[in-house]
N, C-alpha and C positions, 0 to 999 in steps of 0.2 A: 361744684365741678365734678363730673363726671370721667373716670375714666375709661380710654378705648381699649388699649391696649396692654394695662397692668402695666403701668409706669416703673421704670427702678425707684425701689425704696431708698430714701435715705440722701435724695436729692439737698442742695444745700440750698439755702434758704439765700436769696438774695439779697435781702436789704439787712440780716444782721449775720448772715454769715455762719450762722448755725446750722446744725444737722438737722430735716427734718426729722419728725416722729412718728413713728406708726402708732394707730390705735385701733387696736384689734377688737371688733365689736361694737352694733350702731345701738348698743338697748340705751340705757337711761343715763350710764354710768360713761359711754363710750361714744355718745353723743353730746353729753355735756362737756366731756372731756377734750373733743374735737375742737368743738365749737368755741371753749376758752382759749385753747392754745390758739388758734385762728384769728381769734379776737386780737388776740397781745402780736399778733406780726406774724406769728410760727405756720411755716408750711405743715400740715398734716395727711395722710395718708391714713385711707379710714380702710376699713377692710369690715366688709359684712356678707356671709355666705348665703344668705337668701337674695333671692330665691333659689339659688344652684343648686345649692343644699337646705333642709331646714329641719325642726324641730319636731315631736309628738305635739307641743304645745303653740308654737306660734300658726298664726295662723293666713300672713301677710306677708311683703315681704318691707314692709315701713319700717323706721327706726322709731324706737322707744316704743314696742308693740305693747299694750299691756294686756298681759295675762290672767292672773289670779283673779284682779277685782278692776272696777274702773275708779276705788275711792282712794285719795290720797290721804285720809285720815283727817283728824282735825284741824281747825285752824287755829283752833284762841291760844293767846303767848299762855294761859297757862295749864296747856297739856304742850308736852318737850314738842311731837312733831313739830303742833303749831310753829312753836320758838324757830325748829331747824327752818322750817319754811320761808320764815318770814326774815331769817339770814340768809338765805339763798335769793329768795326776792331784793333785794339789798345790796347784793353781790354782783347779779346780774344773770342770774340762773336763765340759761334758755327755755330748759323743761318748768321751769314755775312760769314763765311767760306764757311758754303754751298751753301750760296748766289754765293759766287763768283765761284765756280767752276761749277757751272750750270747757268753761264752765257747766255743770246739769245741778239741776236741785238733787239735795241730798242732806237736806239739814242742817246740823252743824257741820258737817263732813265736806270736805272738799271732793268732790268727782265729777271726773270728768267724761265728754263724749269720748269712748277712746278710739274709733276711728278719725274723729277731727283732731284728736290730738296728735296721734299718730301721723297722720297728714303734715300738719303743723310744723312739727317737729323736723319730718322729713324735707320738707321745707327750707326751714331756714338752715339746715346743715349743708345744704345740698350747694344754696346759693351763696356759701362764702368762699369766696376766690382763693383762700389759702387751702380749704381742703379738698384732696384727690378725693374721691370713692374708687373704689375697686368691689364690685360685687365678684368676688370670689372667697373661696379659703383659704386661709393660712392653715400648715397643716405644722411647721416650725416656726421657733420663735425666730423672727429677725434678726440682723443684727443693729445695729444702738439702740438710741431712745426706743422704747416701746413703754405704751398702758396697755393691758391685756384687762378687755374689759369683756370678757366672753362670756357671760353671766350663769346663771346655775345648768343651763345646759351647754357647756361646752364640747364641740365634738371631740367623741372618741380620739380622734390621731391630735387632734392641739391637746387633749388633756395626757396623752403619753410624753407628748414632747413636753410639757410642763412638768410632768413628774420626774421624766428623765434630769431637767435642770435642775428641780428640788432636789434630788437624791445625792446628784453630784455636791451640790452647796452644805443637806443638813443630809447624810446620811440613814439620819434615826428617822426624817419626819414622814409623816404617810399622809395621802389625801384625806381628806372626812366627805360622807357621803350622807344624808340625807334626802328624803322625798318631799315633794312640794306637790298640791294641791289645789287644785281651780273650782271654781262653783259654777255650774250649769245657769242659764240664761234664758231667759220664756217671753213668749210675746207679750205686752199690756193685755190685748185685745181679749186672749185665753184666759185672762185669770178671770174668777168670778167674785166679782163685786159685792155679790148678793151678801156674800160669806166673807167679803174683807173691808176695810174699812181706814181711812187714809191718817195719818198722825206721827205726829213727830215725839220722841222719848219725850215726856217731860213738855210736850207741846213746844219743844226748842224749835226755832225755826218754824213753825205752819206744821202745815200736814207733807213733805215732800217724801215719806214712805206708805207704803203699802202695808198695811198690817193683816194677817192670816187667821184668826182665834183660832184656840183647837182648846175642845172643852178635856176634863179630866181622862175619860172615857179614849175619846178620839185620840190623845197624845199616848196614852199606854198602849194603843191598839197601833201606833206608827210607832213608837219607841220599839215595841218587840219587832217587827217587821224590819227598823233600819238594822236593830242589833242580827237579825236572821239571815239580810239580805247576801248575794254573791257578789266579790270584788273580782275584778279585772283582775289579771295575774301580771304580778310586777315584781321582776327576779331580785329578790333581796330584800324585797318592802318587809317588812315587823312594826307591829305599834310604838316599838320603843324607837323607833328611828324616824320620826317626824318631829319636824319640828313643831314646838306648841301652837307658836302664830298661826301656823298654816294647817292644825289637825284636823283629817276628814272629819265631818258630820259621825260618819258610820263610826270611827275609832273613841270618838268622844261619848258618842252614845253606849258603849260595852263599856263605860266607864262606871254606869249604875245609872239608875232608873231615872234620878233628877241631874244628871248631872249636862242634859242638853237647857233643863229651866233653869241654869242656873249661868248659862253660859248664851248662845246664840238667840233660843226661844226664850228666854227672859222676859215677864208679861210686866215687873216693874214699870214704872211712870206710862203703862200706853192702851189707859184704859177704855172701853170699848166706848164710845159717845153713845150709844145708839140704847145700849143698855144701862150706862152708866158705872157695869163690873169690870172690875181688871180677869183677864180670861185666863185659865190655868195656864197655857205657855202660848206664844206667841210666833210665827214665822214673818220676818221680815222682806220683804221685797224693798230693792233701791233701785232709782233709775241710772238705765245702762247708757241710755244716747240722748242727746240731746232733745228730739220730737217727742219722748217721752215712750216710744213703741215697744222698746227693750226693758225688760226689770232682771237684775240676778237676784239669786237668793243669797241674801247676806248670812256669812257666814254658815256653807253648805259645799266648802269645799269636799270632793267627794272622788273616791275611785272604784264607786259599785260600777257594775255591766250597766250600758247604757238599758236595756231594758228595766234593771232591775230601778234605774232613778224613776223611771216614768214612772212604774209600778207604784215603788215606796214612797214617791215624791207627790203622787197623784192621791195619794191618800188623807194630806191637808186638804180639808173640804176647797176652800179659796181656788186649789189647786188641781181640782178632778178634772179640768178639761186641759192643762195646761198646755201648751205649744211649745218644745223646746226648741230653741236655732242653737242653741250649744250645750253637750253635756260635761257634764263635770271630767275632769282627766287632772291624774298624777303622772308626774314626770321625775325624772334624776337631779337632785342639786348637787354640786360638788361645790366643797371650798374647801383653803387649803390651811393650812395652821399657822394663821398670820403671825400671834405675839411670839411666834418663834422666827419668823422668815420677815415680816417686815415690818419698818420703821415707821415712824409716827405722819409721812410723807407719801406712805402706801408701799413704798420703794423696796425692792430685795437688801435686806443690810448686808445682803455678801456681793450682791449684783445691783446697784442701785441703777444702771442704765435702764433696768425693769421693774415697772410699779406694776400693779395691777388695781383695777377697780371696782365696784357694784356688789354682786353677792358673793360673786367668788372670792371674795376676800373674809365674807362673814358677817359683812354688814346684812341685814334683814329687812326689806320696805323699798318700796317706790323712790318715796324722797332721802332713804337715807342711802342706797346707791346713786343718787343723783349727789349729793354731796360728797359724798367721796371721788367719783369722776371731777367736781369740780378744785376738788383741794387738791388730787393729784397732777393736773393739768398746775393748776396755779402756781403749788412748787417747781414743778419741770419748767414752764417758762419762766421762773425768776432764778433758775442757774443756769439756764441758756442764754440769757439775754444780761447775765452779770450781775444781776439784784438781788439786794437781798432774801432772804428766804424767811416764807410767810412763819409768824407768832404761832403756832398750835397749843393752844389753850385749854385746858378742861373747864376754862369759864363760861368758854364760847360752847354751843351744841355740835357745829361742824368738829371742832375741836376736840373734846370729847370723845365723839364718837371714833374718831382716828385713834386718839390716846387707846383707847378700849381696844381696841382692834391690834392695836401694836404692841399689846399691855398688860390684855386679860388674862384670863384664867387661863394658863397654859395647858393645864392637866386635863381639863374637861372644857375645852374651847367650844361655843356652843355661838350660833349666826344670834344678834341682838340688833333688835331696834333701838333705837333713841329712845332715852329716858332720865327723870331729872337725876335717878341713883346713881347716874353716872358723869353729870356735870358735878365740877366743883361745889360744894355746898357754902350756903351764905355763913358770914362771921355773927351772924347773931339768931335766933331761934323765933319763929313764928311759927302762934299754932296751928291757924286756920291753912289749910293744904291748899287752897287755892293761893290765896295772896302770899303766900311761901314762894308758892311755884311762880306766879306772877314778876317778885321780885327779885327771882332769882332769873327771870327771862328780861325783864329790863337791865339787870346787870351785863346780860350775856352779849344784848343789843350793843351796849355802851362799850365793851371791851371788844367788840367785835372791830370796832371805828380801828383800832390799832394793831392788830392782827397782820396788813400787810397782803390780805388776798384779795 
């Protein structure tokens, strides 16, 4: 449901009597978040400024746009994402719905088309009758219930008002700011074949990537070029203020001569069929859309001048004709210093009427802002509607990743994905790293049944 006229916030829910909720922000975190509290009965009030306003990055004005990549990482229970995934699926995750129905090959890797999914998503949020939309800004936080799920770019006027509340609550704490990173996007039809050649790491899954070779020669001759090339001027950007997950191409590469073969172009398990050699380093291509017409460059986040991608980018043989329909671009992340400000429920410990969710809080990843908007939602309807309040576990992943958040490293508070160093560890020792992992993701399944979300 659609709002006309910017309905009053905080209308009272009819059939339990409760306050609605605002939820500030339609990305991953703030959609899932909608969509649960909706589910359980709760009127919501969504609030998303695009198109009125928007970002350097978005490019739509959809909910759950995605940005950086279209891949949600892996699936198998024993890498952590997988695990989180396959507890959200379980759950009742909207975004792993839509996830899965706008599937693209990609390997082992889950990605999706992300305009169908975007689509999708927008979709089913739109069409539940408990929540309003309001395509505007909030430029204050409201008053009761709110999720602030306004994700790493939140505008300038909601992130004063947010700082203002923090300051009054923790006097000492300050925002942390970081830059984030997207990788440029090329047609199929551009890239040349002659020079690339189709396989999966390891033969995992078929051939669903694009493989690039670049002989000894040709990688030193683009290694010097990325380390030379010109960056976009971004007020405040430094190497040491990204985050690792998300480091440009260019910054990785002033890192030393191998340190892009050892990381993105990695020519391990993807050796060339044609010749039968593994090739000095590798450029990967993944499909972007589902017709297969779209490929990004995996792991090529980047914030050179759009010329200077063509330039240095065109210099992978595979790549000398390339078409780009999107180039790489760095933008602002803010999040705030959660294991000081909030509890394991996402919630302000001094203002719990306010949770917040997705990246602003420091969680790191697609699915792991999507879990978060879901365990926040989850809590908030079970002390609105009088029940009790979900198990948060470090057994569980969802779990976990909150504990972390509400918990971590206070001194050097740093955005994290999911990972098993941060679930509970098993009562007994196995060596093999997989079946470790494994059995510590069947654990997480089975304790998940009693959790309560």
């Amino acid at each position: 449901m659609v709002s006309e006229n910017g309905a009053e916030l905080n209308i009272q829910n009819a059939e339990h009597g409760a306050p609605a909720v605002t939820v500030i922000g339609a990305g991953l975190a703030g959609s899932e978040a909608a969509y649960q509290l909706a589910r359980r009965g709760i009127h919501v009030d969504l609030y998303e400024m695009r198109p009125e306003n928007t970002t350097p990055a978005h490019k739509t004005d959809k909910f759950a746009e995605l940005v950086c990549s279209n891949s949600l990482r892996g699936d198998d229970l024993s890498n952590a994402v997988g695990l989180l995934k396959e507890e959200l699926r379980r759950l009742g995750s909207v975004i792993m719905e839509c996830a899965e129905s706008t599937r693209v090959p990609a390997g082992g890797a889950h990605a999706v088309d992300r305009e169908l999914f975007s689509e999708a998503v927008t979709a089913r949020v739109t069409a539940e009758p408990n929540i309003t939309v309001h395509r505007r800004e909030l430029t204050e936080i409201p008053g009761g219930r709110v999720i602030i799920a306004t994700g790493p770019l939140t505008s300038d006027k909601l992130t004063a008002s947010i700082g203002r509340l923090l300051t009054e609550l923790e006097p000492s704490v300050q925002f942390l700011n970081f830059y984030d990173a997207a990788a440029p996007i090329l047609t199929g039809a551009s890239i040349d074949m002659q020079s690339a050649y189709r396989k999966s790491r390891y033969d995992k899954s078929g051939d669903d990537y694009i493989n690039c070779p670049m002989t000894k020669d040709e990688y030193l001759a683009f290694w010097r070029e990325l380390c030379a090339a010109e960056q976009a001027e971004v007020h405040g950007f430094d190497d040491g203020g990204v985050f690792e997950g998300c480091m440009p191409v260019e910054v990785m590469a002033r890192r030393g001569e191998d340190a892009l073969r050892y990381g993105p172009l990695k020519p391990v398990g993807l050796r060339d069929p044609r010749t039968g050699q593994t090739p000095y380093a590798v450029v990967q291509l993944r499909q972007d859309n589902r017709e297969g017409t779209l490929f990004n460059i995996v792991g090529f986040q980047t914030h050179l001048k759009f010329g200077e991608q063509k330039r240095v980018f065109g210099m992978i043989p595979a790549l000398c004709g390339a078409e780009f329909v999107r180039y790489g671009v760095m933008h602002r992340n803010t999040f705030i210093n959660s294991p000081v400000l909030l509890d394991e429920y996402y919630r302000l410990r001094k203002l719990p009427r306010v949770a917040f969710a997705g990246q602003v809080t420091g969680v790191e990843g697609y699915v792991e802002s999507t879990a978060s908007g879901y365990l926040a939602a989850s809590a908030l309807a079970a002390e609105l509607l009088g029940r009790p309040m979900p198990r948060v576990t470090r057994e569980t992943a969802i779990g976990a990743l909150a504990r972390y958040v509400s918990g971590g490293a206070v001194s050097d508070f740093q955005p994290m994905n999911i990972n098993f160093g941060i679930i509970e560890p098993l009562g007994e020792r196995i060596r093999n790293k997989k079946e470790k992992n494994t059995a510590i993701a069947e654990r997480s399944l089975a304790a998940l049944e009693s959790c309560g979300l």
